[in-house]
FIKOLKE-714083 format. One line per 4 residues: number of its first residue (from 0); their letters; for each residue x, y, z of N, C-alpha, C. Coordinates in Angstrom, 2 decimals, padded with zeros to 5 digits. Layout:
NUM> A> X Y Z X Y Z X Y Z | ... $
! end
This chain:
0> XXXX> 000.85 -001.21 000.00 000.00 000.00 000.00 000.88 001.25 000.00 | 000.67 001.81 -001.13 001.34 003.30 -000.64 000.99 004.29 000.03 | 001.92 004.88 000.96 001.73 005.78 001.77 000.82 006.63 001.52 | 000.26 007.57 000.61 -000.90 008.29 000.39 -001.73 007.65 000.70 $
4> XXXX> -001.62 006.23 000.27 -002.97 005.78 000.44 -003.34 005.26 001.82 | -002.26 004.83 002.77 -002.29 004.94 004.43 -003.06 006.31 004.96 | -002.21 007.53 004.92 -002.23 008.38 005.89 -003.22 009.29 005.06 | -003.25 009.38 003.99 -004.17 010.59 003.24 -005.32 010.86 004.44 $
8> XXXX> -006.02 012.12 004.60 -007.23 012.08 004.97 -008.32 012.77 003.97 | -007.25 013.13 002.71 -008.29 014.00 002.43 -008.76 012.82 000.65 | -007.71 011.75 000.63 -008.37 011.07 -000.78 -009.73 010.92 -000.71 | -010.69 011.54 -001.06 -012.24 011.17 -000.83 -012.98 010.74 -001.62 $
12> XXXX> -012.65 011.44 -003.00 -013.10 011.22 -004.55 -011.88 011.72 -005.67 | -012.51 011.42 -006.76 -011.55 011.88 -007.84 -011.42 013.14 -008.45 | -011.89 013.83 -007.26 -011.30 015.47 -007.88 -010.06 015.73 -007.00 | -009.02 016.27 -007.71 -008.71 017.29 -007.04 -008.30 018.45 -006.25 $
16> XXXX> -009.67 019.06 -005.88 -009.79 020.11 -004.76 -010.13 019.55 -004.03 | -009.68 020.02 -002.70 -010.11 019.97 -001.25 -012.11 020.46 -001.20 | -011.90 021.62 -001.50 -013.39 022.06 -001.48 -014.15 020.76 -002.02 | -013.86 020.53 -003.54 -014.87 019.58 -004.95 -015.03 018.23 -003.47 $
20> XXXX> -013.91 017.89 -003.18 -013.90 016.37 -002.66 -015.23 016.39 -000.99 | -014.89 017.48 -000.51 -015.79 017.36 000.59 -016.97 017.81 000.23 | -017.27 018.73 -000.68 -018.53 018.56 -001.47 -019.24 017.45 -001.89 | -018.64 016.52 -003.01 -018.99 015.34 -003.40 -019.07 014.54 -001.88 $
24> XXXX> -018.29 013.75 -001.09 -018.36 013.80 000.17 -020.23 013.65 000.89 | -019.69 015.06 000.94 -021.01 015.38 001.73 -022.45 015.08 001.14 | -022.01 015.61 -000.18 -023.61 015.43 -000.77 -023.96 013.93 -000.96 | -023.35 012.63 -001.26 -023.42 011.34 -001.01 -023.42 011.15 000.51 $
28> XXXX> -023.40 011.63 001.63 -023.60 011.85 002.59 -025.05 012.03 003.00 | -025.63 013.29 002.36 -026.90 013.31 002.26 -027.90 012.73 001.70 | -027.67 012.02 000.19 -028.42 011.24 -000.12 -028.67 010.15 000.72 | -027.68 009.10 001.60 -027.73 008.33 001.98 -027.81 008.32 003.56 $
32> XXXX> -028.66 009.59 004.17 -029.31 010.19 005.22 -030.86 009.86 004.88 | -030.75 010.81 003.53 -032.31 010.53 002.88 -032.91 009.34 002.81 | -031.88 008.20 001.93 -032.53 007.05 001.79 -032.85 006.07 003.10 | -031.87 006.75 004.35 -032.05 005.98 005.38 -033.23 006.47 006.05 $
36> XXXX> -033.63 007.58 005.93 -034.48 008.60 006.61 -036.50 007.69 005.65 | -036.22 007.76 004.43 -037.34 006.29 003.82 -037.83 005.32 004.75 | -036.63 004.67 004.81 -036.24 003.31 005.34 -036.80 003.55 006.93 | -036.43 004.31 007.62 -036.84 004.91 008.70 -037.86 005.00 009.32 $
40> XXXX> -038.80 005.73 008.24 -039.83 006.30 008.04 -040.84 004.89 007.98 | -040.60 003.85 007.19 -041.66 003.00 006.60 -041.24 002.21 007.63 | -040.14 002.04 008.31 -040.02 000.93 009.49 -040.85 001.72 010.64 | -040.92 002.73 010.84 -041.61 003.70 012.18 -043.17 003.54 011.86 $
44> XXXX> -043.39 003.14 010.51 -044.82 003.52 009.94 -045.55 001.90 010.17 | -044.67 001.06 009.89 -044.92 -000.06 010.43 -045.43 -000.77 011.50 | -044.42 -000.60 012.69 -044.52 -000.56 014.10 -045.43 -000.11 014.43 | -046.19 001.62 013.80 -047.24 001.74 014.21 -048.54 000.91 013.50 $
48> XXXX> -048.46 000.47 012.66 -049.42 -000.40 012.24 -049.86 -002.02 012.76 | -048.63 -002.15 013.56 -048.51 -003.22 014.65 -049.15 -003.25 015.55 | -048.57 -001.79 016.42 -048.96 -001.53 017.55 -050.16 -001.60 017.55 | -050.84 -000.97 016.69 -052.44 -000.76 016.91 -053.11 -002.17 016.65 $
52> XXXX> -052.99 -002.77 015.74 -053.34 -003.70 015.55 -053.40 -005.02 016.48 | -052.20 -004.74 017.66 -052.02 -005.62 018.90 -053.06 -005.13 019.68 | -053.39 -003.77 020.10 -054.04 -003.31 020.64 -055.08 -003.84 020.47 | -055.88 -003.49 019.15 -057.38 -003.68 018.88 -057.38 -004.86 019.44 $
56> XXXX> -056.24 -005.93 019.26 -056.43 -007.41 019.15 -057.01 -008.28 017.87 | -056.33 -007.33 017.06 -057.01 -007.94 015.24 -055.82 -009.25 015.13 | -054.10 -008.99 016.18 -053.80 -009.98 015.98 -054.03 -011.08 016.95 | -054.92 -011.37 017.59 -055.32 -012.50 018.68 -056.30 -013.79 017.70 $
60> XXXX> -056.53 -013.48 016.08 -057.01 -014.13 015.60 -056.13 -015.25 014.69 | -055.27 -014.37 014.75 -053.76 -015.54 013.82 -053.25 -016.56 014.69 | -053.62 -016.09 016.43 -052.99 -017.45 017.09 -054.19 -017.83 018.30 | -054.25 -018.77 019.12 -054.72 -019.34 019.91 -054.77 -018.79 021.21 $
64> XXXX> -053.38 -018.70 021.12 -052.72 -017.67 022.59 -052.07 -016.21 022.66 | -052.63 -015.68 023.07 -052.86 -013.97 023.24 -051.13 -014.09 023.98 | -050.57 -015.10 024.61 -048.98 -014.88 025.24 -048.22 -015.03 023.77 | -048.46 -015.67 022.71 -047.43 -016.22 021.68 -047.65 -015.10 021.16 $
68> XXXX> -048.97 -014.31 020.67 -048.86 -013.17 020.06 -047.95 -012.32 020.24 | -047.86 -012.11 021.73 -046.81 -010.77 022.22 -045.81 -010.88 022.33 | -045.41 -012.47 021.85 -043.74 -012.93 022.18 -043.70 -012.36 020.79 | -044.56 -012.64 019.84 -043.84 -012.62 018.36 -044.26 -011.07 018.26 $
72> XXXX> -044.68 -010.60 019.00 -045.04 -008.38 018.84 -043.73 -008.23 018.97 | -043.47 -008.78 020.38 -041.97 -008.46 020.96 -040.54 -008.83 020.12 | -040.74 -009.51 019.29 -039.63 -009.95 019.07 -039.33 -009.33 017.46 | -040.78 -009.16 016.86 -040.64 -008.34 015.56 -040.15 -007.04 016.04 $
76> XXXX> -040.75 -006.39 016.92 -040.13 -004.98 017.58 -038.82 -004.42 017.58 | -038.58 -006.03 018.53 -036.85 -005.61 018.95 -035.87 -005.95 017.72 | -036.46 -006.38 016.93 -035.58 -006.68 015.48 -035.78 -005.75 014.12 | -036.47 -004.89 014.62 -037.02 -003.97 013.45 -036.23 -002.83 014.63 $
80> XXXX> -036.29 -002.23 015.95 -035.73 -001.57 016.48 -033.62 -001.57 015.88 | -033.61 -002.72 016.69 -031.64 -003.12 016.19 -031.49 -002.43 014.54 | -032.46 -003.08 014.00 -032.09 -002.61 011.87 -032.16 -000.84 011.78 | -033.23 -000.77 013.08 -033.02 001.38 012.41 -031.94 002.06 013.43 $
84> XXXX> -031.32 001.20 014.48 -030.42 001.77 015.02 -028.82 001.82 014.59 | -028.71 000.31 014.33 -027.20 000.39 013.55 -026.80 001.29 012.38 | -028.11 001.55 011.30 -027.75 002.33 010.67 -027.40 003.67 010.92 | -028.34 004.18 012.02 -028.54 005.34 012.21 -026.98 006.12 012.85 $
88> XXXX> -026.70 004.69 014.10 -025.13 005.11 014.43 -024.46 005.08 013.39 | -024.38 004.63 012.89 -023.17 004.55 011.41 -023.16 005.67 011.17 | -024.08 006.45 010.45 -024.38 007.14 009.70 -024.03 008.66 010.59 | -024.23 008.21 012.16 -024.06 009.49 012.72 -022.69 009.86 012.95 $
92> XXXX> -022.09 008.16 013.01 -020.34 008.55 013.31 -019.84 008.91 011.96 | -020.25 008.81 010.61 -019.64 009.38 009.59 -020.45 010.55 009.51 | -021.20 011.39 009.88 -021.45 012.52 010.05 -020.73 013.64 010.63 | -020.00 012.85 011.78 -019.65 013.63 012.56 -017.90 013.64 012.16 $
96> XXXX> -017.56 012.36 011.39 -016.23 012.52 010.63 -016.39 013.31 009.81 | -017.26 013.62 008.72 -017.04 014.44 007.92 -016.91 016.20 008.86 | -017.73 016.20 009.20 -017.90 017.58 009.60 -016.31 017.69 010.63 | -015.98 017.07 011.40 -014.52 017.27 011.95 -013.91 018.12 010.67 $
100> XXXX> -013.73 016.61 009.54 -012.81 017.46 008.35 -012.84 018.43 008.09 | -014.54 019.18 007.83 -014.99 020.03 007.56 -013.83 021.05 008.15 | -014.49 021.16 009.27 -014.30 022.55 010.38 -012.76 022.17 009.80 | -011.75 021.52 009.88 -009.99 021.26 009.90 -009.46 021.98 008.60 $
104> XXXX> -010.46 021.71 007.20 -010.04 022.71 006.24 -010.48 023.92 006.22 | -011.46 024.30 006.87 -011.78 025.57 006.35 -010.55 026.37 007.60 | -010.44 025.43 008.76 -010.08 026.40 009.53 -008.35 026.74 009.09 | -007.45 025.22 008.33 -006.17 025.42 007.73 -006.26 026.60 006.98 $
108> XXXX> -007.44 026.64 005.61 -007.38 027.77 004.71 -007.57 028.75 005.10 | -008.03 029.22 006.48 -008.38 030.59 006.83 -007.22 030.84 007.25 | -006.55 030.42 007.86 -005.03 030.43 008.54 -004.14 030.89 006.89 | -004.22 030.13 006.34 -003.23 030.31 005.12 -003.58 031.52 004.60 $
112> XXXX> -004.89 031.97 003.99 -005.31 032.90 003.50 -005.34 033.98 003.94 | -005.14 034.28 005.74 -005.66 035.31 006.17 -003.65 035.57 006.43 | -002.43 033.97 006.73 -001.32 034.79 006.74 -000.59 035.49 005.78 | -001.02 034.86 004.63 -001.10 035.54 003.10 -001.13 036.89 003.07 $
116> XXXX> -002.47 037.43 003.51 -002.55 038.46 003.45 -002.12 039.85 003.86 | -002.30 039.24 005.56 -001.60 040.00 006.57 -000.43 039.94 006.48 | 000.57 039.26 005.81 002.22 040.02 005.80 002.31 040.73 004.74 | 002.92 041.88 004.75 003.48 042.41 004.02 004.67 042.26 003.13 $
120> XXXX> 005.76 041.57 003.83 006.63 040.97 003.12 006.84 039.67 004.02 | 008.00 038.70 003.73 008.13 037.55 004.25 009.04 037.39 005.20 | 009.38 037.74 006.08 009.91 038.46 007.43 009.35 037.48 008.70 | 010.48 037.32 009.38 009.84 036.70 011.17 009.55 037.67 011.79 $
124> XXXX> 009.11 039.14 011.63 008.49 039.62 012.63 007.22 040.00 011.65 | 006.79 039.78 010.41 005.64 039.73 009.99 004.77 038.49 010.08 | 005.52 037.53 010.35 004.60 036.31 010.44 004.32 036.44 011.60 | 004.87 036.71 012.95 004.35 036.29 014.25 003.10 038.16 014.15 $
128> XXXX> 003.65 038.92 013.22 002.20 039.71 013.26 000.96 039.22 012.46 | 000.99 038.49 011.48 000.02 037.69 011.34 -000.12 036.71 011.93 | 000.76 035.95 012.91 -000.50 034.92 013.55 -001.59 035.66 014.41 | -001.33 037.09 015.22 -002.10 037.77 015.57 -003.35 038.12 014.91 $
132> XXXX> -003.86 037.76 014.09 -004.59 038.25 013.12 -005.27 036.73 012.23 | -004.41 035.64 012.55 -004.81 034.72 011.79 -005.48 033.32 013.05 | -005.00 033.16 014.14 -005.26 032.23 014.95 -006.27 032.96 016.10 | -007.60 032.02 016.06 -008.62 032.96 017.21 -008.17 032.99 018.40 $
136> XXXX> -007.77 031.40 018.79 -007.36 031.42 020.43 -006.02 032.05 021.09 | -005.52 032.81 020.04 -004.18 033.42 020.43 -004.41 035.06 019.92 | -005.12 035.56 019.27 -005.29 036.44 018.39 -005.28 037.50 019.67 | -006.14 037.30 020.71 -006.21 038.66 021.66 -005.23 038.90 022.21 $
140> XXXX> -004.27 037.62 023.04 -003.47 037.82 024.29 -002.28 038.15 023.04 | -002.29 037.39 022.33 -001.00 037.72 021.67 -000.52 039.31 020.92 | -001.85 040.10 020.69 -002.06 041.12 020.09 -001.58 042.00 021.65 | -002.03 041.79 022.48 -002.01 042.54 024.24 000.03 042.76 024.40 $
144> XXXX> -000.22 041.49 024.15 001.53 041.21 024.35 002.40 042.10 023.66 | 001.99 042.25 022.10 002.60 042.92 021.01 002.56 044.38 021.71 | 001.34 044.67 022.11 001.07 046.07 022.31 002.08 046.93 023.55 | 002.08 045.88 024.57 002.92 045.98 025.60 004.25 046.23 025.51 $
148> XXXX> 004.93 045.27 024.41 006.42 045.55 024.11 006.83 046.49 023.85 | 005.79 047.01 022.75 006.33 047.87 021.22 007.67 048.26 021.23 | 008.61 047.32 021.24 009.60 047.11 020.57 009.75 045.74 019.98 | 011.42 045.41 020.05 011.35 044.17 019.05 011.08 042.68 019.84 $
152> XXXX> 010.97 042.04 018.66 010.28 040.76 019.36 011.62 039.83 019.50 | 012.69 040.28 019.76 013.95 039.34 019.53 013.77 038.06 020.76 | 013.04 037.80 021.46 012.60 036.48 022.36 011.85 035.29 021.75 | 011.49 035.98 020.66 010.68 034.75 019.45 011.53 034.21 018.41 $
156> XXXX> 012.77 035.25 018.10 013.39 035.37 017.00 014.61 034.07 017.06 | 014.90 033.26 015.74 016.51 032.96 015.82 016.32 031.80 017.29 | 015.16 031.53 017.73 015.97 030.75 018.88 016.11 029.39 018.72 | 017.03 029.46 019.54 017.78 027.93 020.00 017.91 027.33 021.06 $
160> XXXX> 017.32 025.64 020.95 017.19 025.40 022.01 018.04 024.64 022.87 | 018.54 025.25 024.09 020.11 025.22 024.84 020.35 023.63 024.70 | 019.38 022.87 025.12 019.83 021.64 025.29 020.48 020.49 023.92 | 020.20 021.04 023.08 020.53 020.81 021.72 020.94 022.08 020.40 $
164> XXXX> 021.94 022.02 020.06 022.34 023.57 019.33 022.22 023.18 018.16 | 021.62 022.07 017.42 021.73 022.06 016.07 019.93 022.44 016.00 | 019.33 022.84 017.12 018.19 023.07 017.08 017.57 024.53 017.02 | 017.30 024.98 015.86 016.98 026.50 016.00 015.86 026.86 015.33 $
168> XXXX> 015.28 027.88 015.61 013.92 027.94 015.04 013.94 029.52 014.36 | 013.37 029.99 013.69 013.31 030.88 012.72 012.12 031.72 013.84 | 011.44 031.46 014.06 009.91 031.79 015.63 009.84 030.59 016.32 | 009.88 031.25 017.36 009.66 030.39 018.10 008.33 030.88 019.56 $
172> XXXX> 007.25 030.46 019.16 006.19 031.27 020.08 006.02 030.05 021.55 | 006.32 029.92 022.46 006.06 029.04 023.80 006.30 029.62 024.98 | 005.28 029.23 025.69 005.22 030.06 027.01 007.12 030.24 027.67 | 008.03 029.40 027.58 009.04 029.84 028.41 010.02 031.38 027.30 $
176> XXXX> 009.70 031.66 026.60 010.07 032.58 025.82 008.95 033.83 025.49 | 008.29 033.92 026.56 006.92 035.16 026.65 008.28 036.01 027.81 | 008.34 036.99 027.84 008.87 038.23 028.75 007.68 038.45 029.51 | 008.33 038.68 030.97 007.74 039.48 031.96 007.66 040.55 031.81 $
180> XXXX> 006.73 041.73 031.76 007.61 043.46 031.62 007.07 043.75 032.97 | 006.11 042.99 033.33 005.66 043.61 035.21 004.71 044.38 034.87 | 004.26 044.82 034.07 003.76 046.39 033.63 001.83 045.96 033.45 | 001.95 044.78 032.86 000.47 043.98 032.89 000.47 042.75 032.95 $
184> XXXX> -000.73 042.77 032.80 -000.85 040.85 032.71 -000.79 040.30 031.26 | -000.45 040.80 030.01 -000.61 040.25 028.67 000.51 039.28 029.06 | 001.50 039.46 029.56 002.46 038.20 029.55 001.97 036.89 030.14 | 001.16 037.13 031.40 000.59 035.70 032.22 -000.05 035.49 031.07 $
188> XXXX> -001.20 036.57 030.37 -002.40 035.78 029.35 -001.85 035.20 028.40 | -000.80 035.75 027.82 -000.26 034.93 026.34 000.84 033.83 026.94 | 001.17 033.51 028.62 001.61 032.32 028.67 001.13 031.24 028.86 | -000.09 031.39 029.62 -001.52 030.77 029.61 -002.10 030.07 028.51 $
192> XXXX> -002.21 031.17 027.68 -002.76 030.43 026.19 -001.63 029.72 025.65 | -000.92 029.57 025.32 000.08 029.03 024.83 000.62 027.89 025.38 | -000.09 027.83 026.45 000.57 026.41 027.54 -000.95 025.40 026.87 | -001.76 025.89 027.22 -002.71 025.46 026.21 -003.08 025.21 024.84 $
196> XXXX> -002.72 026.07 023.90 -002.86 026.08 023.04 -001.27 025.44 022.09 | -000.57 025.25 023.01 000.91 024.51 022.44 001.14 025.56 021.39 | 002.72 025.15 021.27 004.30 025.66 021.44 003.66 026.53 019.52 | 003.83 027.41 018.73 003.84 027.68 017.28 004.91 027.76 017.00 $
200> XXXX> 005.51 027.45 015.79 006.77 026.94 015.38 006.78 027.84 014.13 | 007.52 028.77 013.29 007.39 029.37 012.26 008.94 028.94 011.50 | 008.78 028.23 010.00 010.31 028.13 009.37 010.13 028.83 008.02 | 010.91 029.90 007.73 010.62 031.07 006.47 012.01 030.61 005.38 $
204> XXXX> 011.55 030.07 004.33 012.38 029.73 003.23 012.16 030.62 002.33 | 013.43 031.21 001.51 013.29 031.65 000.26 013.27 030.36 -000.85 | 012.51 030.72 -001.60 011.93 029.32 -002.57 010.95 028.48 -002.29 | 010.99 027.32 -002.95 009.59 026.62 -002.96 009.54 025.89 -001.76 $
208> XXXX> 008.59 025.10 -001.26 008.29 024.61 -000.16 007.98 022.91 -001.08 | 009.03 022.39 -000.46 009.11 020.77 -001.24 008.46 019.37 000.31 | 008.26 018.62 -000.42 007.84 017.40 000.83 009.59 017.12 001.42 | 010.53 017.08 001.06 011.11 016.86 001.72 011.97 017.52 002.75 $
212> XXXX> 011.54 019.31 002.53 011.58 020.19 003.58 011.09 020.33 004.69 | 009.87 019.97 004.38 008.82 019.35 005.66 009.07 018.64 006.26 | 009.35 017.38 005.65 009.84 016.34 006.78 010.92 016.78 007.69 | 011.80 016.95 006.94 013.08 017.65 008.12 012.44 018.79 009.11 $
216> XXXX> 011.38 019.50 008.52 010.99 020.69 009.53 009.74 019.68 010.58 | 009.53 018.65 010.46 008.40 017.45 011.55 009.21 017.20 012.21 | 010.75 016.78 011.74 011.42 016.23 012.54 012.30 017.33 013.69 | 012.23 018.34 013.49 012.91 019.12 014.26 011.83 019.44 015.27 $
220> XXXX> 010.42 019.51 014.87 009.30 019.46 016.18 008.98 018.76 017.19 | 009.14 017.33 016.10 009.10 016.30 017.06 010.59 016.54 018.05 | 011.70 017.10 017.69 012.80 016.90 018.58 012.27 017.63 019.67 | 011.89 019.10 019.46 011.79 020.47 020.25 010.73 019.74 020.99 $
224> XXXX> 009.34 018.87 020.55 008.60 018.07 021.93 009.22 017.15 022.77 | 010.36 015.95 022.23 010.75 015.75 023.45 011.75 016.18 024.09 | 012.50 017.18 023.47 013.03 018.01 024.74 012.73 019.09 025.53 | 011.60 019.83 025.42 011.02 020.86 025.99 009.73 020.21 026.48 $
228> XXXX> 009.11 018.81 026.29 007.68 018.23 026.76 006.77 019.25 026.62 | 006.89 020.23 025.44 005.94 021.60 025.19 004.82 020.95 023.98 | 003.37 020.73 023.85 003.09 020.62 023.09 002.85 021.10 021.84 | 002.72 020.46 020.63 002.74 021.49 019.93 001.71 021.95 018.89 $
232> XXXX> 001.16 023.14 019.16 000.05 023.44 018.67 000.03 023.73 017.07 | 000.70 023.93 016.69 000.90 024.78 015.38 002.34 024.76 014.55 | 002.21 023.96 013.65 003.77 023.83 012.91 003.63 024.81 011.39 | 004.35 026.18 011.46 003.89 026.70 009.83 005.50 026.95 009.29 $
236> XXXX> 005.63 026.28 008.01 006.53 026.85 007.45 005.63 027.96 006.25 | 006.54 029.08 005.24 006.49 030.00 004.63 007.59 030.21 003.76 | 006.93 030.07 002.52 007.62 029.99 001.23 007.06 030.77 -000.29 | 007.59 030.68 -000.95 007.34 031.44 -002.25 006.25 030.58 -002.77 $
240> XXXX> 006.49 029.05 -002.81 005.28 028.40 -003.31 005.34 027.15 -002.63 | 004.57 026.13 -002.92 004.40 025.13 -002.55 004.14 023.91 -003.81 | 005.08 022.82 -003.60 004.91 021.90 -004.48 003.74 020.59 -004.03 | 003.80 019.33 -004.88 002.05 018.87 -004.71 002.19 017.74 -003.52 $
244> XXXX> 004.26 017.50 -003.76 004.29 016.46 -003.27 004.23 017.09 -001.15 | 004.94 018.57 -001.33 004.70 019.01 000.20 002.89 019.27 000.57 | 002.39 019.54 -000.46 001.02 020.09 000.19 000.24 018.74 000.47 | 000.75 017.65 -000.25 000.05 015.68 000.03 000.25 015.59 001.36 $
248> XXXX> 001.16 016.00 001.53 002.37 015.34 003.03 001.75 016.48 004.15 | 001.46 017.71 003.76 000.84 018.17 004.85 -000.48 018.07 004.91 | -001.46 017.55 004.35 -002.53 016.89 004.30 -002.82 015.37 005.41 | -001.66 015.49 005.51 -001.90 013.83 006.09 -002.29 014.20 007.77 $
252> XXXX> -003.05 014.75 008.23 -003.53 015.36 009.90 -003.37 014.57 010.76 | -004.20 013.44 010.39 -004.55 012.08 011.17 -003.04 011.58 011.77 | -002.17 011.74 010.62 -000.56 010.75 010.99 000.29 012.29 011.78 | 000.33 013.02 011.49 000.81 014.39 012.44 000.13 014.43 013.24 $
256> XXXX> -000.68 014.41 014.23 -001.32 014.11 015.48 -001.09 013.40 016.22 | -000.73 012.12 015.35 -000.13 011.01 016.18 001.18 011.08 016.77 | 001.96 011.99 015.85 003.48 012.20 016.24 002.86 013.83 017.07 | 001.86 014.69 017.20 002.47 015.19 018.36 001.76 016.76 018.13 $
260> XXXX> 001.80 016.82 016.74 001.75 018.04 016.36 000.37 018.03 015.63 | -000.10 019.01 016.14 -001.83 019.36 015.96 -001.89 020.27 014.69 | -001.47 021.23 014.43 -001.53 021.30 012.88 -000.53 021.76 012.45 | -000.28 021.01 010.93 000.94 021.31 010.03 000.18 022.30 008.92 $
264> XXXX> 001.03 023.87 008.87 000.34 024.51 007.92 001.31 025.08 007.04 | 001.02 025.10 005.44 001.93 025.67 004.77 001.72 027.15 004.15 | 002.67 027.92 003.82 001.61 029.64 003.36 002.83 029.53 001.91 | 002.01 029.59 000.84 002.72 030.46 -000.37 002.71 032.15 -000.28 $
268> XXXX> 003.69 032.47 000.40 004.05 033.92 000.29 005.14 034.29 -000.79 | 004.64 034.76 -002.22 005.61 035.13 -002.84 006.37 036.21 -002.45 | 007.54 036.56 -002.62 008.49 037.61 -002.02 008.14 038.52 -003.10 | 008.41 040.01 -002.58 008.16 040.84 -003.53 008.59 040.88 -004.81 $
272> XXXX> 010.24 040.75 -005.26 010.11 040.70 -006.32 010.08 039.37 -007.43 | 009.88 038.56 -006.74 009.10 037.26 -007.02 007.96 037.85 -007.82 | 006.95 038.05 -006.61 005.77 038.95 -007.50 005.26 039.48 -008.38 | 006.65 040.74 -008.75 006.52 041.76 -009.42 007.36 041.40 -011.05 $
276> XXXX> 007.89 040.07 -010.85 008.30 039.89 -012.13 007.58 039.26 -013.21 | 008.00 040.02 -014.52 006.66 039.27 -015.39 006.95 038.03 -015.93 | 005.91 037.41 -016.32 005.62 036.38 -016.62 006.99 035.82 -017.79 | 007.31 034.85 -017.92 007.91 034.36 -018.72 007.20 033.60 -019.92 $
280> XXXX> 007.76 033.93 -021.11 006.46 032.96 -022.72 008.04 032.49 -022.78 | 007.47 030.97 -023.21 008.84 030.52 -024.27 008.52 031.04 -025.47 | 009.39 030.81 -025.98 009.99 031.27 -027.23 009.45 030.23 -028.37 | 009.00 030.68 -029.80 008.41 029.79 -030.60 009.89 029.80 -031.71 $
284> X> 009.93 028.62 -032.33 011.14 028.23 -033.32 010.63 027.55 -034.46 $
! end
């Protein structure tokens, strides 16, 4: 079996997009709510046609004994009950898988889209100003914090972690690297959240963002968890673009969770004059 086909969470159908696939997804989702919701319906419609019919006692004429009747009421019941329940759980635990997914992409793309936007250029002190702006459960204390400093953020920046020196991080956001200034409480609040909300990790490349950059950047998280026992909430690298084989590999949620790290996110930030250069035509001969 190949690995995509292990860890993928998002292979669903043969499109694609993320959006097309949980679309298709869902809407075979719904049909097969509907058809169970029939099925449902004519088994509920049934029972009541039973019930009453025990009642009147229209069935005391098919048997002798009014006790055998109610064994066999009882026993059609509880076997028509079991057939609308198994489905129904099924149907509710893949309900509730899909919609997990749901909420996991829209909430990756809002993250990507909104750090996109909010930097101005591709800089470690523009990304940790867009996570302010891009992550809800950090967005206030961390914005409080910013406000408090207003100077530089060199405690996030470049660090390294003592116990290992081949270990360095480009940002590094975790409660033991929040400053005291004494002055308020944004420091307790943004160490608070962050003890909670685990460790954000930021790695800023000039050039493309490949699968096998990633891996080396999992593996340096996974190091920084077991030597700091900090969890980790948020792994983003930031690059000019992203290739299909890194954006597969950060798709895979289910298998990054397991190693530790709650979300792996990637941002195509083209650099300015990346941007601003025009397009290239080949040449006809």
């Amino acid at each position: 079996m190949r690995e995509t086909d292990k860890f993928s969470d998002y292979d669903l159908s043969s499109s694609t997009i993320l959006t097309t696939r949980f679309g298709y997804e869902s809407t075979r989702l719904i049909h097969l709510a509907q058809k169970n919701l029939y099925v449902v319906i004519g088994l509920i419609a049934a029972l009541v046609v039973l019930s009453i019919l025990n009642i009147l006692g229209a069935l005391d004429y098919l048997s002798t004994s009014s006790e055998q009747v109610d064994k066999i009421v009882d026993l059609i019941l509880l076997v028509v009950l079991i057939v609308v329940l198994i489905p129904l759980v099924l149907l509710l635990l893949r309900s509730r898988n899909v919609l997990d997914r749901w909420t996991d992409m829209f909430e990756r793309n809002t993250i990507m889209a909104t750090m996109s936007i909010t930097m101005t250029a591709r800089t470690k002190e523009e990304a940790i100003l867009g996570l302010s702006q891009s992550i809800q459960e950090i967005s206030k204390p961390l914005q409080e914090y910013l406000d408090s400093r207003k100077t530089s953020l060199n405690e996030f920046l470049d660090v390294s972690i003592h116990s290992n020196n081949n270990l360095i991080f480009d940002v590094l956001l975790d409660s033991d690297h929040v400053l005291n200034d004494g002055s308020s409480n944004a420091s307790n609040n943004l160490k608070n959240v962050l003890k909670e909300y685990g460790a954000i990790i930021i790695k800023i490349v000039d050039g493309d963002i490949d699968g096998n950059l990633v891996r080396l950047f999992i593996d340096s998280l996974i190091k920084y968890n077991s030597v700091t026992k900090h969890p980790i909430g948020m792994g983003l690298v930031i690059g000019d673009s992203l290739t299909d084989d890194a954006r597969e590999y950060a798709n895979k949620i289910s298998f990054h969770r397991k190693r530790g790290i709650d979300q792996l996110i990637l941002v195509a930030k083209p650099s300015s004059s990346a941007a601003s250069e025009p397009p290239q035509h080949a040449s006809v001969t």
